[in-house]
C-alpha positions, -999 to +999 in steps of 0.1 A: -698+304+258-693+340+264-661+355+273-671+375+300-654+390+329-646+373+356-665+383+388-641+392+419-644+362+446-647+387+473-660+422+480-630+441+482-592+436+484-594+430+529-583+398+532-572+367+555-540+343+551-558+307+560-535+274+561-539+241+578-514+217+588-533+180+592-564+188+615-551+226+624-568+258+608-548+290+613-553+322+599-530+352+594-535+391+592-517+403+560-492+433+559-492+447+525-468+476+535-444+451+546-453+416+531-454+395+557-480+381+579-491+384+618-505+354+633-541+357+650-549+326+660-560+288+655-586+261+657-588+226+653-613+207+634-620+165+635-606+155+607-573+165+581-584+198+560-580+188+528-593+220+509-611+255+512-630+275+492-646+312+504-684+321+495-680+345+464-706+369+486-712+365+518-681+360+548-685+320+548-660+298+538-667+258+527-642+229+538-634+195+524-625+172+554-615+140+555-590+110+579-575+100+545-548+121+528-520+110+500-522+075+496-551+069+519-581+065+510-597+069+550-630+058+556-648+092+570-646+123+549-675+154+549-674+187+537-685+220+559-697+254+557-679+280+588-691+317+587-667+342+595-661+370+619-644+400+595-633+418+628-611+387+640-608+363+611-622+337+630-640+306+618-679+294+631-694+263+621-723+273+602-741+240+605-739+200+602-711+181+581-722+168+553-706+132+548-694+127+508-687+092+497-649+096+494-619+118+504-629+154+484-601+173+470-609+205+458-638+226+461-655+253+442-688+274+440-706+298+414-701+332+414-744+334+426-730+312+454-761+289+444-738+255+443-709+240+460-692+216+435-666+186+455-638+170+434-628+135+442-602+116+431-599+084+442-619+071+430-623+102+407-656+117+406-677+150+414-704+160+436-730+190+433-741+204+463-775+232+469-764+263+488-792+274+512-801+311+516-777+313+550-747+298+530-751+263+546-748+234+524-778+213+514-791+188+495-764+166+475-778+174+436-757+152+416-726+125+425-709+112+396-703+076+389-667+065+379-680+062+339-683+096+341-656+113+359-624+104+340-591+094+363-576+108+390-602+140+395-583+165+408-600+199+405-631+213+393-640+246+384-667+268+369-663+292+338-668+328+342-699+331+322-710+299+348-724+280+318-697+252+317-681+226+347-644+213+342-636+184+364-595+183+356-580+148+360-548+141+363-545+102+348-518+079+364-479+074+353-469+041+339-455+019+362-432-017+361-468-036+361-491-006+345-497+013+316-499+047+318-540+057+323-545+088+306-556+128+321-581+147+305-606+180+311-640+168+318-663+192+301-699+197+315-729+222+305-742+235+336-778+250+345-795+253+373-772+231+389-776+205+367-747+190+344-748+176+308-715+153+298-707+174+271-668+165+257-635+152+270-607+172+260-574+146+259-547+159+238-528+127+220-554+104+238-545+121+269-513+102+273-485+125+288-516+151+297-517+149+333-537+179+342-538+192+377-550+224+380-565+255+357-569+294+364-589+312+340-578+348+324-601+381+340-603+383+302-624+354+297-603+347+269-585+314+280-571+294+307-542+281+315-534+245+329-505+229+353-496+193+338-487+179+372-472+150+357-448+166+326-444+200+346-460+220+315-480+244+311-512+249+287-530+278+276-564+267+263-585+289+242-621+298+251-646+309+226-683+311+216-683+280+205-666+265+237-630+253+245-605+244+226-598+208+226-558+216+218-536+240+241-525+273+219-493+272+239-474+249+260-442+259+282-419+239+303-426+254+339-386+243+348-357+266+341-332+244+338-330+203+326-342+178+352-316+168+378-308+131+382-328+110+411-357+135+412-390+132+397-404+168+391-440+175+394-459+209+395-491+220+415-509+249+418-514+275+393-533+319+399-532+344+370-525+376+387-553+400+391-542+422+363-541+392+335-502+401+331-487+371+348-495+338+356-475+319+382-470+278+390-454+258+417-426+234+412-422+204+432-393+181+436-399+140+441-372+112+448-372+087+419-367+062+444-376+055+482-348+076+502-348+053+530-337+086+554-313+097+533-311+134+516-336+142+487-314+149+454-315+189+448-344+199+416-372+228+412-392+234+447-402+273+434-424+293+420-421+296+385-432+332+371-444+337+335-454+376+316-485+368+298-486+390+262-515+410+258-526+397+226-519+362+220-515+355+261-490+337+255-470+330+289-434+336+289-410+326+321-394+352+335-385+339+367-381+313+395-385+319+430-372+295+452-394+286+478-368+278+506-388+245+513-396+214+499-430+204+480-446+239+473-480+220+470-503+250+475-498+291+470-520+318+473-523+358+454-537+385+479-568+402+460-547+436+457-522+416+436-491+428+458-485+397+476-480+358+470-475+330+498-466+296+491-469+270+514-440+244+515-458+213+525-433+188+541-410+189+560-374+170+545-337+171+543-323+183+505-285+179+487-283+212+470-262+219+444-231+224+461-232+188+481-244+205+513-277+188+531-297+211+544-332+205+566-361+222+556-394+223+577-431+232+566-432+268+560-451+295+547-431+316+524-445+357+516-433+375+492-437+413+471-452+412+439-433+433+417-449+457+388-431+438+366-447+404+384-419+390+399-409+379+435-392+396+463-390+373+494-402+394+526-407+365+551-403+326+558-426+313+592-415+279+600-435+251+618-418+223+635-444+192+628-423+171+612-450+143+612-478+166+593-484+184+562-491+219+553-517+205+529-535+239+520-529+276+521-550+305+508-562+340+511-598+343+519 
């Protein structure tokens, strides 16, 4: 494994802010004088967008579609290629849906823009797809079978030297009737679009390793992991002779103990263009069913950590509160002066004085600081109360 650079995912630093909320795609013109956004415009496509993921060379972007969502399985899911325009931002369907057995999650490509690669995780599992010449999608190369694909698949990505596939699955909590079911990395060779079950990387058996999400280092060096489940963070060594199969460093992504009634989870996690910082979203659970009543006050924010230029260790340095509730998804602009979270539902919060306090979806911009951390510019609000601001990104 060669610890190469890794490749930019677009051209140059003009970008768009996309974010859906259930079938609705909307994108956003970036300020990055001022730090806020402009909205353009929106479309609507047939089914809830689940994920996106932009063409690392030409101006097409791929989506994961499906009529499920959290704790639906649905029974019509697809995945779709939309070129589009640079003057206007807008998005053109490129070509047919291609149906996928179950609800896709995440997707990713290579940095040739050869494959499309689908992340499933109920039941967990991962498709390879062909990328034609025009940037449509093709022929389905691979679908995993359940014996292969660990629990809970929740993200896969490709190393920067695009020799190795990690499918990242989260595992299940215990529950009064269940055990706990372990996460683990799912480690694959990967040539020509074809994949080799190489290793399983489960710390401790993979109990209290629920893994989420991972952002390699430009380095190449390492990446580093969001344990959904124990709101942690891992930084994972890579080297010739492939990944470590035990973190270097863990850190708590929380800055202060857990509150009572609140089950704390975190989400997304972008290393900053430079390689100094690394940032993670906190989100904030009732223990219980609410039944209408206020959500006890915990962590919905952005947790900021300086990354040392040695050892990259990560080291939190601050906590940006989203104004919001479930910060599920957040997004880096390319120039690495701007970060936009995307609190995902809407709900009404105790904070820490008693008050209760209703929060809608919202998209949240902020400044980047040379030092990495947060400046808030700008909160847009949306009033679905009945949807989710499931994805956000800048493309």
């Amino acid at each position: 494994m060669v610890n190469s650079i890794g490749k930019p995912k677009v051209k140059d630093n003009f970008q768009y802010l996309y974010a859906s909320i259930g079938t609705q795609f909307s994108w956003y013109l970036p300020d990055l004088t001022t730090h806020k956004l402009d909205f353009i415009s929106s479309n609507n496509f047939d089914s809830n967008i689940q994920y996106v993921w932009a063409h690392p060379q030409k101006e097409i972007i791929y989506l994961a579609l499906s009529d499920g969502g959290p704790g639906k399985k649905g029974s019509y899911h697809s995945i779709l290629a939309c070129s589009i325009n640079r003057n206007t931002g807008e998005p053109s369907i490129l070509g047919p849906k291609q149906r996928v057995p179950y609800r896709p999650i995440h997707l990713s490509t290579d940095e040739r823009g050869e494959n499309l690669f689908a992340a499933y995780n109920n039941p967990s599992s991962l498709s390879v797809h062909k990328i034609e010449a025009n940037g449509n999608i093709g022929d389905t190369r691979i679908q995993l079978s359940k014996d292969q694909a660990g629990i809970f698949g929740h993200q896969v990505r490709i190393t920067p030297d695009e020799n190795t596939a990690i499918l990242v699955c989260r595992g299940y909590d215990a529950t009064d009737t269940t055990s706990e079911q372990p996460g683990c990395l799912k480690i694959f060779d990967l040539t020509d679009g074809e994949l080799r079950d190489t290793k399983t990387i489960n710390p401790f058996g993979g109990l209290g390793f629920g893994a989420r999400h991972l952002d390699f280092h430009p380095s190449g060096h390492c990446f580093y992991l969001a344990l959904e489940r124990q709101s942690e963070l891992h930084t994972f060594k890579i080297a010739e002779e492939g990944i470590s199969d035990h973190p270097l460093f863990t850190a708590s992504t929380l800055s202060k103990p857990l509150q009572s009634g609140v089950r704390q989870a975190n989400s997304a996690v972008h290393v900053h263009p430079s390689g100094k910082f690394v940032y993670v979203s906190n989100r904030t659970y009732p223990v219980a069913p609410t039944n209408g009543r206020a959500i006890p006050n915990g962590e919905d924010n952005i947790a900021v950590f300086e990354i040392n230029e040695i050892s990259y260790k990560p080291s939190l340095i601050q906590s940006a509160d989203t104004l919001g509730s479930l910060p599920r998804t957040f997004s880096i602009h390319n120039s690495g002066k701007m970060l936009v979270a995307a609190n995902s539902e809407a709900a009404r919060k105790i904070n820490f004085n008693g008050k209760v306090t209703s929060l809608p979806l919202s998209l949240v911009c902020y400044e980047i600081g040379e030092n990495g951390k947060l400046a808030l510019k700008q909160q847009i609000n949306f009033q679905d109360k009945d949807q989710l601001l499931f994805w956000a990104g800048f493309l």
